[in-house]
N, C-alpha and C positions, 0 to 999 in steps of 0.2 A: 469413450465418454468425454464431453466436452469438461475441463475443469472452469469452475471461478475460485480464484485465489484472492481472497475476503483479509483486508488487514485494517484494521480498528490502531489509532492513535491516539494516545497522550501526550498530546505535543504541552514543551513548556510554555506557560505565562509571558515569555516575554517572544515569544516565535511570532511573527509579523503574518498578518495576509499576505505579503508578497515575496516572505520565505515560502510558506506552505506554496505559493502560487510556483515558485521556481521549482521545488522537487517535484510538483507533481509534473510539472513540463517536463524534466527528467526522465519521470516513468514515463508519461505518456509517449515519448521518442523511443522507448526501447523500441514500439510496436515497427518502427522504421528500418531495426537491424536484424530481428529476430521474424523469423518466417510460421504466422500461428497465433501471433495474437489475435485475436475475435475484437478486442473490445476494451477501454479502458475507463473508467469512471472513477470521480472522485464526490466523495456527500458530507454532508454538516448531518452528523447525528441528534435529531430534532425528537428526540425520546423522551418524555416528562419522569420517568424513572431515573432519577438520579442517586439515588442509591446502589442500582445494579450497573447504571452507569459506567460509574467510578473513572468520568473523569474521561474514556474514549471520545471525546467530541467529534473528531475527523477520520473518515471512511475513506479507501478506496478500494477497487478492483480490478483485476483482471479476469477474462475470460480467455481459456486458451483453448486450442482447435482440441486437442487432448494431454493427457500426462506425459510424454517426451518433449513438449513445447512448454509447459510450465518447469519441468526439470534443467530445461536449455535455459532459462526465463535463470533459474537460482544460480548458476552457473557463469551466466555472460557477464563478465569484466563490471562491465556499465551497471548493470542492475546493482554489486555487490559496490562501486562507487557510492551509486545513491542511495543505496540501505543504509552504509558509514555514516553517510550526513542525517540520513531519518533517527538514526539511533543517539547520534548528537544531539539530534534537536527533539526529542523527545524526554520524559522524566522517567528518573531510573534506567537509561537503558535498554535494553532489551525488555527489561517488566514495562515498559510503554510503548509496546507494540504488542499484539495480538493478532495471529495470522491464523486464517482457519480457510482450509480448500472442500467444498463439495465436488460430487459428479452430477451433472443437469445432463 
């Protein structure tokens, strides 16, 4: 099965468009070293429930050819670089990130 690897952010208040604009450049190059990625996408969560919200504004994804390429994907050097910085530049930490993988 193909995976999508689904990560919702809380990035802080004072993180720029053209921070967010540089990590995602980051992921999006993994697709350049790693053999398997499908597809990378990043979204502004435009949800009127802001209540259940809570504050994830910023989406993105990957799709990988299958689950040994999203495993290579948590693994590779680069990726674990720019997770460091996502988790810096997010609130709370790791409680400002939310990752969730389907099989499509």
């Amino acid at each position: 099965y193909m995976i999508r690897h689904i990560v919702a952010l809380k990035f802080m208040n004072d993180v720029s468009t053209e921070k967010k604009s540089a990590l995602y450049r980051e992921l999006a190059a993994l697709s350049e070293y790693i053999n398997g990625i499908l597809d990378f996408r990043t979204f502004a969560n435009v949800s009127p429930e802001t209540p259940v919200v809570r504050g994830f504004h910023d989406v993105f994804w990957f799709d990988f050819f299958d689950a040994h390429v999203r495993d290579a994907y948590l693994e590779y050097p680069a990726h674990k670089s720019v997770g460091a910085k996502l988790v810096a530049a997010v609130q709370g930490g790791l409680d400002g990130i939310f990752v969730i993988d389907v099989e499509l």
